[in-house]
N, C-alpha and C positions, 0 to 999 in steps of 0.2 A: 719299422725303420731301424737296422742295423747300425752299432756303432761302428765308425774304420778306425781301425787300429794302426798305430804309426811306432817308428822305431824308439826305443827309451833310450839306448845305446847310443842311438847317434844324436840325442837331446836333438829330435826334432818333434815339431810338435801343429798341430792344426786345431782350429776351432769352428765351432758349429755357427758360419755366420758371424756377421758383425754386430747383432744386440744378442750377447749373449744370455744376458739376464731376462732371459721369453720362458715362460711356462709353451709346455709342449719341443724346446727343442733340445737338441741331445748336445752334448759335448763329445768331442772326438777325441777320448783319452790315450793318453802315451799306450803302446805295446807294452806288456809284460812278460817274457819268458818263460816259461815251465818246464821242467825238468820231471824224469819218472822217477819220483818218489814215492815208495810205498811202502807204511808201515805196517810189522803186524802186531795186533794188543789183543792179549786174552781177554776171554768173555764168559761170564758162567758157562757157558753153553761149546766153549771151545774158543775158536779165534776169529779175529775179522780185519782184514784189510784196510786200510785208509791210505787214500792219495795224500798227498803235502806237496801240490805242482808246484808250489811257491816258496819251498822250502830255502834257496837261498840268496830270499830277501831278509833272511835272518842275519846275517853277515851285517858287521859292521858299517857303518858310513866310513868311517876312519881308515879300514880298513880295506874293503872290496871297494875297484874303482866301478865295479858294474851297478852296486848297488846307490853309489851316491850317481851315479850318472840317473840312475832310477828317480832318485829324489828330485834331482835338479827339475825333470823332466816334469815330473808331478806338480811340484811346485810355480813350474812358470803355465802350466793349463791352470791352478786354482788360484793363482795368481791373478792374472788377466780377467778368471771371471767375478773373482770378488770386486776388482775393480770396476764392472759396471754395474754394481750393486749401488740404487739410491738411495741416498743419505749414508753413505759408510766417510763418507770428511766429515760430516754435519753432527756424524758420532764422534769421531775421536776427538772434534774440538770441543764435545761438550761434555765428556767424561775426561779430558783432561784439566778445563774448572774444576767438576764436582771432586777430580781425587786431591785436587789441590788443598789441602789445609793439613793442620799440622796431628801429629799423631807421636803418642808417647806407648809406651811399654810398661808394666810394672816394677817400680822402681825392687831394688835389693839390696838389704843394707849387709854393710861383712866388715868390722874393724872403727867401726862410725862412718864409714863413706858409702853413699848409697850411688848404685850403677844402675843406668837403664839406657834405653832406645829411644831417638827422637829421628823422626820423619819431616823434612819441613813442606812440606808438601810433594811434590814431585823429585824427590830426590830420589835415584833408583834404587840406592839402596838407604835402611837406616843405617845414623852414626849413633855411634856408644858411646856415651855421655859417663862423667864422673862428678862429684861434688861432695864435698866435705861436709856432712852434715844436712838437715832440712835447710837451712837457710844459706847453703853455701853458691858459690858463685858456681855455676856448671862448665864443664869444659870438655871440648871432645878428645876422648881417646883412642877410638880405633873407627878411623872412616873407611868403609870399603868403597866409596864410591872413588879414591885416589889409587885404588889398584889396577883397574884395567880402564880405556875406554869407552868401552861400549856397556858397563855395569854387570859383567855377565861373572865377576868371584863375588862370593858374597860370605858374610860373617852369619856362620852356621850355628853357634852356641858361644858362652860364654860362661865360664867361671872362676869370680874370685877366688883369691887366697882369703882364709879365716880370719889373717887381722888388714884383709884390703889393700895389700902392698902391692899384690901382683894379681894377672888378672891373662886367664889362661882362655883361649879362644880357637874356637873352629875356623877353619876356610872351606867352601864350596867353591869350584870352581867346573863354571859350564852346567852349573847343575846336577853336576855329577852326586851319586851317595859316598865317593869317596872324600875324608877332609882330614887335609894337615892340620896340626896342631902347634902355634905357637905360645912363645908367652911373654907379656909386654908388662916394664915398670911404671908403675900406676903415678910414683911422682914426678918421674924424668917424662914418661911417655916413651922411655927410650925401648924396642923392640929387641928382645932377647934373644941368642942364639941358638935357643931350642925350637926343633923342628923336627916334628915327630908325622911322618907319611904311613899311608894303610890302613888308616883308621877308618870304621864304619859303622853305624848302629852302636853309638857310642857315647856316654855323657864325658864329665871330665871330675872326677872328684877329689879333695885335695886332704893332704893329713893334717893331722892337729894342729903340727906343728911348721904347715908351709914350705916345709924341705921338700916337697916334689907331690904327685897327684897318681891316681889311679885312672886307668882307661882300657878299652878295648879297640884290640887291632887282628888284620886279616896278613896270613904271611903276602907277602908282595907277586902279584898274579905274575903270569906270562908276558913279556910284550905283544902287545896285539890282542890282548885277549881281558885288557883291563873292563870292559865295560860289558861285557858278556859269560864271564866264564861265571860258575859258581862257587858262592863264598863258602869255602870251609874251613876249621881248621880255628877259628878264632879264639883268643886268650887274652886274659886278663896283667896286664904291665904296670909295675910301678916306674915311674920314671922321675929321678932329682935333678931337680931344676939347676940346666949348667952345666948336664956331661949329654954327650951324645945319646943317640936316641940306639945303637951300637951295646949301650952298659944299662938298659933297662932291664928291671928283673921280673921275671915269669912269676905270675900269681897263682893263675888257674888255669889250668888247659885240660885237654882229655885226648890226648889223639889215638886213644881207639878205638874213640867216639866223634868223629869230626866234623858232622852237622849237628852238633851240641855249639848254640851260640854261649856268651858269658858276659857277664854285666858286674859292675861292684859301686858299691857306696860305703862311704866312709860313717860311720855310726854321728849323732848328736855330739858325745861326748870325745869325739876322735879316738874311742879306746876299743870299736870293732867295725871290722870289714862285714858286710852284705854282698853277699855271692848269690847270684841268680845266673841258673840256666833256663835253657828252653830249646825247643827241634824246633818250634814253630811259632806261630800266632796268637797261640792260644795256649796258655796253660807255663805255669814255671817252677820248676825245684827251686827252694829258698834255704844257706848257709849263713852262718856265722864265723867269724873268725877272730878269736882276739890278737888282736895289733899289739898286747901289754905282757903277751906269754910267751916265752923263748919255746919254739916249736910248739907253737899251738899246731890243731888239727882244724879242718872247720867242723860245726856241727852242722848239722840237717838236721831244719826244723820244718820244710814240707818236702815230701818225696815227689819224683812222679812230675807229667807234666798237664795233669788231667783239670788241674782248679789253678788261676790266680791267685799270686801274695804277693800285696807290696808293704816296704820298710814304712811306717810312718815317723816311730820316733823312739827313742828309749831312756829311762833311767835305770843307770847301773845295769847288772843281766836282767831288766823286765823290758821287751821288746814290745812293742806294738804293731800287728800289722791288720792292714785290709785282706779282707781275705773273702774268697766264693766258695771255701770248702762247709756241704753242706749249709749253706747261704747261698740260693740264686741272685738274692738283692744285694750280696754282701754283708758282711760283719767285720766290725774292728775287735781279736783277740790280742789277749795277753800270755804272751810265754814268756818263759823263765829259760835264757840260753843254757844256764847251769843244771838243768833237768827238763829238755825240751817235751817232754809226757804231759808236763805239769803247765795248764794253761786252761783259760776261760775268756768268757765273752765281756769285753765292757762296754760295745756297744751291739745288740742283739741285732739279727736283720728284721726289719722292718718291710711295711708295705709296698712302701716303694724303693726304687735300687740306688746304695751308696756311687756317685761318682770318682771322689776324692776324698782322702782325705789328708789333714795338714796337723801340726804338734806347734803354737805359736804363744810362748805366753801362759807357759803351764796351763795352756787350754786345747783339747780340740776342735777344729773345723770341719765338719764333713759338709757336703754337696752331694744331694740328692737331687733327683731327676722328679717331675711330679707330670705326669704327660707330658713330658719330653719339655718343661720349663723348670727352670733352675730353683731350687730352695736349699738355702744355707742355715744351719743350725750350730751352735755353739755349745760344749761339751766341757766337765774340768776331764780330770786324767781317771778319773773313776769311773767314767762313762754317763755322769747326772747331765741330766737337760740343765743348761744356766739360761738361752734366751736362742731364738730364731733373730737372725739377721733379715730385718726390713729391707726387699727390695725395691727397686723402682716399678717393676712391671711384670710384664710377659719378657723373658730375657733367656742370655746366659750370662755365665760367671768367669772369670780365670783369676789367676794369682792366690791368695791366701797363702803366700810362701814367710818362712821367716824364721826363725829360731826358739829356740823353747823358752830364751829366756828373755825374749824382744818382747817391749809392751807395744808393739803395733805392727798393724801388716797390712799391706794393699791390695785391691781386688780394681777388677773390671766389671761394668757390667754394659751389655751394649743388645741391641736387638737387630730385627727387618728394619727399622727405620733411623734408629739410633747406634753413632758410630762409640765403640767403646768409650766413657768416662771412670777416669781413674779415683777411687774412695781409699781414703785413710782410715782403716778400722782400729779402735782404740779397743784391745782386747778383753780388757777388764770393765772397765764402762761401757763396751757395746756402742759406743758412737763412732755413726760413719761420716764423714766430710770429705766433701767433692777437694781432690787433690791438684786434677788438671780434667778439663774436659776443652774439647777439640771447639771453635769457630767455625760456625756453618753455613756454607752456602746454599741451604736448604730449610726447610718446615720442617722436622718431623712430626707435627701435626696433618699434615698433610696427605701422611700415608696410614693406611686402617691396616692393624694386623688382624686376622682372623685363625680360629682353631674351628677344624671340622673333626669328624670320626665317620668311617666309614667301613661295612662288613668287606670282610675278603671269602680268601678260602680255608675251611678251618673253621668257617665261624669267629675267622681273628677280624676284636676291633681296634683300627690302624687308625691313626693319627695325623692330621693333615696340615700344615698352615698356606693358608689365601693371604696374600698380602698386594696390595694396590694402591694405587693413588684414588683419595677419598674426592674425586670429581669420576671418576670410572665406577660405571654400572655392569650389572649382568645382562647384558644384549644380547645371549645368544654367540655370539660369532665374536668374542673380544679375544685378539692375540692373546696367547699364553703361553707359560714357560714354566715346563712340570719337572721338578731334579729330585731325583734321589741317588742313595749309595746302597744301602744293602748289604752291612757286611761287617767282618773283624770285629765284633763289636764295638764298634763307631757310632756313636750315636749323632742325627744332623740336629743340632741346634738352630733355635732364633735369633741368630749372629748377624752381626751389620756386613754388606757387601756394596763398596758404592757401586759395582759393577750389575747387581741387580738393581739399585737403585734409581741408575737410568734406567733399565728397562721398564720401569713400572712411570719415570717422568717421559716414558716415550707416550705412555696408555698400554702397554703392554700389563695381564697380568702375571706375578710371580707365585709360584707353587709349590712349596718341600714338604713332603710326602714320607714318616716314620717309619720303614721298611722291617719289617724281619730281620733279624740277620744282623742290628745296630743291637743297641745295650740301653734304649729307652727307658723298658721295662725287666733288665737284668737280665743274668744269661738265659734264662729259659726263652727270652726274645732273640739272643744269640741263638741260640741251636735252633729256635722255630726255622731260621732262615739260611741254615748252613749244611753241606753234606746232603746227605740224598733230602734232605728237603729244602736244597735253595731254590726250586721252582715256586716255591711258597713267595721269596722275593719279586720273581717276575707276576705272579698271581698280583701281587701288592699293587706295584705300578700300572700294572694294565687296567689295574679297578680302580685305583685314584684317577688316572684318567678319565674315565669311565664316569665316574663323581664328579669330575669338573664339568664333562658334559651334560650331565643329569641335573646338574646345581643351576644350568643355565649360565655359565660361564664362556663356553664355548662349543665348539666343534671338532672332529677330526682334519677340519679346513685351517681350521686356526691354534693348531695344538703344536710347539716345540716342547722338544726332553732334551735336557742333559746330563750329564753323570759324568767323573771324574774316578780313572784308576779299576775299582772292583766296580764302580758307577760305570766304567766306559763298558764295561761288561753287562751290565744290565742293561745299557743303550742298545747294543749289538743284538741281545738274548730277545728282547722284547721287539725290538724291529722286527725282528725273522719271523715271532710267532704272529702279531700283530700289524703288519704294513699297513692297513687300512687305517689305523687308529691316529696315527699322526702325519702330521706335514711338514715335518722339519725332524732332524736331529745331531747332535750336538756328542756324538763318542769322543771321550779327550784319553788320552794316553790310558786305554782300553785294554785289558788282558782278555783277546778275541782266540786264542790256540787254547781251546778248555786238554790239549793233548800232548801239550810241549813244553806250557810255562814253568813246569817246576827245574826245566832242564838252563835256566839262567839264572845268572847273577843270586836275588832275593826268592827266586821264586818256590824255592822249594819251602819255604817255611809255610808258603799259603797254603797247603795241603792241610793243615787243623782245619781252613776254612771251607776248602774245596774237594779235599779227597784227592787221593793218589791213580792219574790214568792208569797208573801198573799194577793196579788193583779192579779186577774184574768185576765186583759189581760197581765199585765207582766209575770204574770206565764208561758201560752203557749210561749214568746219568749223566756224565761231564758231553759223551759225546751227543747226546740227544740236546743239548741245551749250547755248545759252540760254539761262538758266532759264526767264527771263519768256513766253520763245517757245515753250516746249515743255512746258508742263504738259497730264499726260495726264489729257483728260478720261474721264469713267467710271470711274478706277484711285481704289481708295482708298488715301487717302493719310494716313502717318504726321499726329500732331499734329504741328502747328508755332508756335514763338513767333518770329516773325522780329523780330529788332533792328537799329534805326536811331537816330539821333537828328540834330534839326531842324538843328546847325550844323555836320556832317558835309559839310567841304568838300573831302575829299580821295576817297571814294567816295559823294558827293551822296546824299540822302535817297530821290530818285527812282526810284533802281532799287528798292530796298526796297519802295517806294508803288506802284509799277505792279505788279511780283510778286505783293504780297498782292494787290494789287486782281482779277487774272487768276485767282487760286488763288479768290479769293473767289469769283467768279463762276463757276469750273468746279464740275463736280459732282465733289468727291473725298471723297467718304463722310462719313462723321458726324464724323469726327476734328475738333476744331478746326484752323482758319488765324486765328493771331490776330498785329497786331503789334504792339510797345512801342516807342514814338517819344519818346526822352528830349529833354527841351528843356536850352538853355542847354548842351549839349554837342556833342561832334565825335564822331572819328573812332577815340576812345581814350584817347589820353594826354592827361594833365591833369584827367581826371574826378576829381571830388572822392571821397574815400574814402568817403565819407555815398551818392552815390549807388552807388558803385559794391558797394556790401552789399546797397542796396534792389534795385538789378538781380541781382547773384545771388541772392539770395532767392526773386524770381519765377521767373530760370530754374530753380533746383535743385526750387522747389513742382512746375514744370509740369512737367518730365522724371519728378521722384520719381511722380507721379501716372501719368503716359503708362507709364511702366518696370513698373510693378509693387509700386515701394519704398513701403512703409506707412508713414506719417505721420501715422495716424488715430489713434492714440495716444500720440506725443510721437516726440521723435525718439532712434533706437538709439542704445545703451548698450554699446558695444559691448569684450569684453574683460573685461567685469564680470561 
């Protein structure tokens, strides 16, 4: 049974029947246009042609009125059918309880005043909190949620000045990677008249002495071309707090090198600059600069962009950094900026691989990884073991931020069941005390975390967490919900999600799956999964699959995937090889063009990860593995809700838009291909909390539906 196709242009649109939500019937998706595009890309072997019919659905929404007329269209068909999906109200009123309660950030102390994040439950976005002191009265200083109505700018970063007077902060707006920079007085609350635009890929770092901060910025694009073009050209600006943004002065640039990004940090001691470049993802040249020498030079203390080095801390010229050179697990050295040759190890790498590390209390913190769960250990500055830090559990970690000469510092630790709790670690004494921990509308008794290991290809053994509500057995046939990433080395931790958390209070199982390609088990886990061996990744997920069903967990009847970003790429990859394997899936703001993405905005930095299409033998891998280029036609195919949204400038809407549109047009059985293209937002962060309930709601209706899980009479009770 053929689909009809109808015009996108003239937003008109038909549906398959009035219960749309029927296994076996089809959706009659909008018309999609195609144009003869045809590219050509070398091949070892010479050259090869590729269509791009859809080539422009690349074009902005902002921009092309054909393309958002495209969108509208899409949207009002996946619209309509999410809405006869049952139980999609019965979800969002019940994951807007569960997200209800309160949530803090790690506090930071700068001047005696310590600043963090509170959440009060549904607020869309957090307000930034100040207070004088542990025992001070708290007060807010920068609410985003008083900027726009619909929650849609949000405060992207923040950083004090050294003695806490001012307090220099990001804006995101639409979700955009682009953020202004203002800067507000901490006693008045009064907002200052600096405002600094183009800023991207960027922290905010301040000097010694508070007269103004360090940043990176993009020269200012074309009109029309802000969300799409590619960033180059980026340099390092000191900017004094109080003149235009007009009288900033140039640090670092290179413009005869201008996909060279640049980064800087202001040293412990405010008396040297930290210059970092990079072309891409992976790998960074690391400088010096003294801030105390009338025409200093910088030094280069790593060349090259082939290994990681970050700043941790320093006394005087002896530097400390993390480093992967000759260390896949990493190592914390010591160099000496004053004869950069002259350096050694103070913490050797070890069996398993360093995450972080921090300089708090004339002590080190490093965080290691131990099968992908968190282990913190305590260091002095010589590199001796003093103590391992007691955790709670199976977890992860964040914070350990602070100064060198702070005796205390705060961490999180939070897991699958358990939502972040904030600990006061006394650096010297080794005592941690619960600081703030969250009131819960929930057991986390309730739910059972589990760890599997499972053989891939390679002979690699991968790492798996099961996590479920402790009244859910292995029946065979129990919904599930399998996610991975796969990539940059990212490693997925055992982080609290209440948005998985209902899926496991639905009866739903949940499933994160250690991929290749993450930093689990240090870079040698990164390269297993990158470059001509990122099929090693899709090998991973298809056999964690594969494991859930062997385990007696479920079926391919009852199997959803998701993935997120380089994740929405593995959804896409493994769909096409796989169709049979699952019954749902869940592609979010996906890089599906393995032949275009490096031609936007970020995209060309992902080439450390992915390889350059204009490179002939990378080309035949990227093009064997494509999404967009490899949808099999005749194969039926799992449903799909693929997710995008309009101001997605870091993996562009485009590839999302050409995917379905290909899928739309192949014949892959009755399953729906439907996608949701949120407006007024990006790439992730900074979605307001309001939408980002209305989107899981639709995904958990359309997996519960696809999986098997009943919804047709309210949603389980489970434990009861």
């Amino acid at each position: 049974m053929p689909r009809t196709l109808f015009s996108a242009l003239a937003l008109t649109t038909a549906l398959a029947g009035t219960a749309l939500a029927q296994e076996g019937e089809y959706l009659d998706y909008p018309e999609t246009a195609t144009v003869d595009q045809v590219d050509t890309y070398q091949t070892p072997d010479g050259t090869e042609e590729v269509a791009d019919p859809y080539r422009w659905l690349e074009d902005s929404v902002r921009t092309n009125p054909d393309v958002a007329a495209w969108v509208a269209a899409q949207n009002e068909v996946t619209n309509a059918y999410l809405e006869t999906l049952p139980g999609r109200a019965a979800i969002e009123d019940r994951l807007t309880e569960l997200w209800n309660y309160e949530r803090f950030d790690t506090p930071e102390e700068d001047g005696g005043r310590y600043f963090y994040s509170r959440n009060d439950g549904l607020q869309n976005q957090s307000v930034y909190y100040v207070q004088d002191g542990l025992d001070g009265d708290p007060r807010a200083l920068i609410d985003p949620n008083a900027w726009t109505e619909d929650g849609t700018q949000a405060l992207a970063g923040t950083s004090p000045s050294p003695d806490g007077s001012m307090v220099a902060y990001l804006v995101a707006d639409g979700g955009s990677d682009w953020r202004t920079i203002h800067v507000i007085d901490v006693e008045t609350g009064e907002v200052m008249d600096d405002r600094i635009e183009w800023a991207k890929f960027t922290g905010v770092s301040w000097a010694a002495d508070g007269a103004g901060f360090y940043y990176s910025r993009y020269p200012a694009p074309d009109e029309g071309s802000e969300f799409t073009s590619l960033n180059m050209n980026q340099a390092v600006y000191f900017h004094t707090v109080g003149t235009p943004q007009s009288d900033d002065v140039m640090v670092m640039s290179d413009p005869d090198n201008p996909e060279l990004g640049w980064g800087a940090t202001v040293s412990e001691d405010g008396d040297f600059l930290v210059l970092t470049s990079w072309t891409g993802t992976d790998g960074n040249g690391t400088y010096v600069l003294s801030l105390t020498e009338p025409n200093a030079q910088p030094v280069e203390i790593f060349e090259g962009f082939g290994n990681n080095h970050t700043y941790v801390t320093n006394v005087g010229s002896r530097f400390l950094f993390q480093t992967d050179l000759d260390a896949p697990n990493g190592r914390i050295v010591e160099v000496d900026v004053l004869n950069p040759d002259d350096r050694s190890d103070v913490i050797a790498e070890g069996e398993t691989p360093i995450q972080s590390a921090s300089a708090v209390g004339n002590h080190l913190i490093v965080e290691r990884l131990e099968d992908a769960k968190a282990a913190v250990s305590v260091y002095d500055l010589d590199g001796n073991l003093v103590r391992n830090v007691d955790l709670p559990g199976i977890g992860s970690v964040g914070g350990f931020g602070g100064h060198l000469d702070s005796p205390e510092t705060f961490y999180t630790f939070s897991s699958f069941n358990r939502p972040a709790t904030i600990y006061r670690y006394d650096v010297e004494s080794g005592e941690s005390a619960v600081f703030r921990e969250p009131d819960l509308n929930f057991d986390p008794e309730d739910y059972v975390v589990e760890q599997v290991f499972f053989e891939s290809s390679g002979d690699a053994q991968v790492p798996m967490f099961i996590v479920r509500h402790r009244s859910v057995e292995a029946t065979g046939v129990q919904p599930t919900l399998l996610y991975g990433y796969g990539g940059f080395g990212i490693a997925q931790l055992p982080t609290f999600d209440v948005r998985r958390l209902q899926w496991m209070e639905m009866g739903g199982v949940f499933a994160l799956v250690n991929l290749r390609g993450g930093s689990e088990y240090g870079r040698a886990w990164h390269d297993a999964g990158r470059l001509q061996n990122k099929q090693n990744v899709f090998d991973d997920f298809i056999n964690a699959a594969e494991e859930l069903i062997d385990l007696g967990w479920t079926t391919p009847d009852n199997l959803a995937i998701e993935g997120r970003s380089n994740g929405g790429l593995l959804i896409g990859a493994v769909v096409n090889q796989r169709p049979d394997l699952f019954a749902a899936g869940l592609p979010t703001v996906g890089v599906m063009d393995m032949l275009r993405f490096n031609q936007f905005t970020a995209g060309r930095f992902w080439v450390d990860d992915y390889g350059s299409p204009q490179d002939p033998e990378m080309f035949e891998i990227l093009r064997a593995y494509s999404p967009y280029h490899n949808v099999a036609e005749g194969e039926d195919y799992p449903a799909l809700l693929i997710l995008t949204a309009d101001t997605d400038d870091r993996v562009v809407p485009g590839h999302s838009f050409k995917y379905a549109a290909a899928l739309q047009a192949a014949e892959t059985g009755p399953a729906p291909t439907v996608i949701r293209i949120e407006t007024r937002a990006g790439h992730g962060a900074g979605t307001p909390v309001s939408k980002l309930i209305e989107e899981t709601a639709d995904k958990w209706a359309f997996i519960a539906f696809h999986t098997g899980l009943d919804l047709s009479g309210g949603l389980p009770q489970l434990g009861e």
